[in-house]
C-alpha positions as CSV (number, residue, x, y, z in Angstrom):
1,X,64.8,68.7,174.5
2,X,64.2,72.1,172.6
3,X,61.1,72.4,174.1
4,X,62.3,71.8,177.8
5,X,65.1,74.5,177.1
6,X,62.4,77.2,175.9
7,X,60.9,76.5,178.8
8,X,63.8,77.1,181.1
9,X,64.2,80.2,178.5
10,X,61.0,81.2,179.8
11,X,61.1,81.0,183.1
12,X,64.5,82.6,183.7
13,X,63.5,85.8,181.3
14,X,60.1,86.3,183.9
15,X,62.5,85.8,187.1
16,X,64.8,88.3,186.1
17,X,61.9,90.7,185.3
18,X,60.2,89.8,187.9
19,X,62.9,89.9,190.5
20,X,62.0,92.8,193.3
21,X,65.4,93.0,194.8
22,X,67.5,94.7,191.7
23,X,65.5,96.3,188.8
24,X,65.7,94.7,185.4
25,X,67.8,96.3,182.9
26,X,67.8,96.3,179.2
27,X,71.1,96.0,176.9
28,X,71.9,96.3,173.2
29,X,75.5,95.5,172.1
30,X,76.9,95.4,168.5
31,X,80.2,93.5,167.1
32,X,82.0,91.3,165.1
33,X,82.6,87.4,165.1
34,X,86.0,85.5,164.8
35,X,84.4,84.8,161.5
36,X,84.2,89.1,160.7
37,X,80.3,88.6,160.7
38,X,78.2,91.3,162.7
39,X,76.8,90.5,165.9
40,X,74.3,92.0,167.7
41,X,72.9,90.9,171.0
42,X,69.3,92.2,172.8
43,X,69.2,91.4,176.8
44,X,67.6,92.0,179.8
45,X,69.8,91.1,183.5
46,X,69.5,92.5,186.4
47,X,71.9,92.4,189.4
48,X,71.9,90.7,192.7
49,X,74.2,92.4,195.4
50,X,76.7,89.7,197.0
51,X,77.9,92.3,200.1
52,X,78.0,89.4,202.1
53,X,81.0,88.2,200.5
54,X,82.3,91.2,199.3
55,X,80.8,94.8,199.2
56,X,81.6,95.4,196.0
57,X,80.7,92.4,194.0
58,X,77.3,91.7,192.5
59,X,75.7,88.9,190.6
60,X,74.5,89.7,187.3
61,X,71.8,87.1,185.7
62,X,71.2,88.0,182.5
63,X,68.9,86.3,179.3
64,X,69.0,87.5,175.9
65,X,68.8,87.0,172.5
66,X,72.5,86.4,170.0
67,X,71.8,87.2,166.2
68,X,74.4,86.8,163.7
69,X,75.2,87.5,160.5
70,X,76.6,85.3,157.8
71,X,78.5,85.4,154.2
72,X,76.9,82.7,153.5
73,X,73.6,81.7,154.8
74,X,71.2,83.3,156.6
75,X,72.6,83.7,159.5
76,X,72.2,82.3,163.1
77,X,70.6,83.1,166.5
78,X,70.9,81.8,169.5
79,X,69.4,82.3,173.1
80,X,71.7,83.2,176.0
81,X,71.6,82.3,179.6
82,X,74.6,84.6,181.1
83,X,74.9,84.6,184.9
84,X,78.0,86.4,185.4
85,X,79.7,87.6,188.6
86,X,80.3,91.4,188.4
87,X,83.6,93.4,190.5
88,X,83.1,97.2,190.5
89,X,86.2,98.8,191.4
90,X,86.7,102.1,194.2
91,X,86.5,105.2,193.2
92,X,84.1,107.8,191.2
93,X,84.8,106.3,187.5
94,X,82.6,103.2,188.7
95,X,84.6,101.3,186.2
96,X,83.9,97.0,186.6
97,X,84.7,93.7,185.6
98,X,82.7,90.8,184.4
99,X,82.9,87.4,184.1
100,X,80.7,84.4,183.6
101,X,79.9,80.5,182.3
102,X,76.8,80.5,180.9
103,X,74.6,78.4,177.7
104,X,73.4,79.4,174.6
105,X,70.9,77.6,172.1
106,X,71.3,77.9,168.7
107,X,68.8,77.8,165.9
108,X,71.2,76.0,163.5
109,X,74.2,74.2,164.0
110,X,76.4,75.9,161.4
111,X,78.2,79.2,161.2
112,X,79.7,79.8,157.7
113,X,82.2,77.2,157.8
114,X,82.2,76.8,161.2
115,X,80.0,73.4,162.3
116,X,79.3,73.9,166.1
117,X,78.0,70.4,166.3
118,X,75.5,70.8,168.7
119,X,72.9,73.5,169.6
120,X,73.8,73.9,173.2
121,X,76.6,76.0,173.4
122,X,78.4,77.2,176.6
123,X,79.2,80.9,176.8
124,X,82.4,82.0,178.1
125,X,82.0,86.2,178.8
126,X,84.3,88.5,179.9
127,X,83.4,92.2,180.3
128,X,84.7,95.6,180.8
129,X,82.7,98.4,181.4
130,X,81.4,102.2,183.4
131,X,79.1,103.8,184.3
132,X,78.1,106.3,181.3
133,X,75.2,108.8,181.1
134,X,72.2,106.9,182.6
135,X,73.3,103.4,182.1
136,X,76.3,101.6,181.9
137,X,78.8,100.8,178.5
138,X,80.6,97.6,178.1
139,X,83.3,95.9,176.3
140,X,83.0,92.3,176.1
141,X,84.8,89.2,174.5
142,X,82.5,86.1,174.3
143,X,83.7,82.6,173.2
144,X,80.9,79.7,172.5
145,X,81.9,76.6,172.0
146,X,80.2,72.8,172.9
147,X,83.4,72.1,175.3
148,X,84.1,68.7,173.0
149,X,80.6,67.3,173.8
150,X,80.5,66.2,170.3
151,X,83.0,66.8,167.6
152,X,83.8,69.2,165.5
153,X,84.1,71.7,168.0
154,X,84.3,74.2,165.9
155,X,83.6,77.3,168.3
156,X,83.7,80.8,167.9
157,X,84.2,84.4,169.5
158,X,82.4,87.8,169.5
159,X,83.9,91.2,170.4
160,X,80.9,93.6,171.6
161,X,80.1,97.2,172.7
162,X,77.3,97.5,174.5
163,X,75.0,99.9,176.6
164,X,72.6,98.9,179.6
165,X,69.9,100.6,181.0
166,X,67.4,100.5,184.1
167,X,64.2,99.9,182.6
């Protein structure tokens, strides 16, 4: 199962990268869990223009990496999957709006004393950000959780700042 998943890791990361009709940009965010553990979260999206259902609303499909710090342990990480469909409001501010379902795999199942259960994890994300010097800086507020595949269900939330750029 892990195996098939790095594999659909895999091939998602080279499509975004590879995808000729938006360029690929890089993102760095740091925050803070539910559990008041630091965050920090490496990605690379890009954006897919939806004017034919709206001219200002874009897809974003993004892939990245989710490490986390612990009290206790080691920590965690987890692999992200987060397509997310993206509202950029009138105007010169370019100011947006973000929000997605996506999955996340994580390397253990535990988060101090949170037990997630199961590695899969879907990832709730909702965003808030503007154009700022050559990229873009966002707010976001992330909840993972296994959706009561398998009990506990002991999920959690992030609060990130991050920045974007074209690479």
């Amino acid at each position: 199962m892990r195996g098939r998943l790095a594999s659909i890791a895999l091939i998602t990361s080279l499509a975004t990268l590879a995808s000729d009709r938006s360029p690929a940009e890089v993102g760095v965010a740091a925050g803070i869990t539910s559990e008041s553990t630091a965050a920090v979260t490496l990605a690379v999206d890009t954006r897919l223009p939806l004017t034919r259902l709206h001219p200002r609303l874009d897809l974003r499909l993004g892939t990245g990496l989710l490490l986390l710090s612990s009290r206790e342990h080691d920590g965690n990480a987890a692999w992200l999957l987060t397509p997310a469909l993206r509202y950029t409001f009138a105007g010169e501010a370019a100011w947006f709006v973000e929000g997605g379902i996506g999955a996340a795999l994580f390397v253990d199942t535990r988060l101090d004393e949170r037990e997630l259960s199961t590695a899969f994890q879907f990832h709730d994300r909702l965003a808030l950000g503007r154009a700022f010097g050559d990229g873009e800086l966002t707010l976001s507020l992330n909840h993972y959780s296994n959706a009561s595949i398998e009990s506990p269900n002991d999920g959690f939330e992030t609060l990130m700042l991050g920045y974007r750029w074209a690479w």
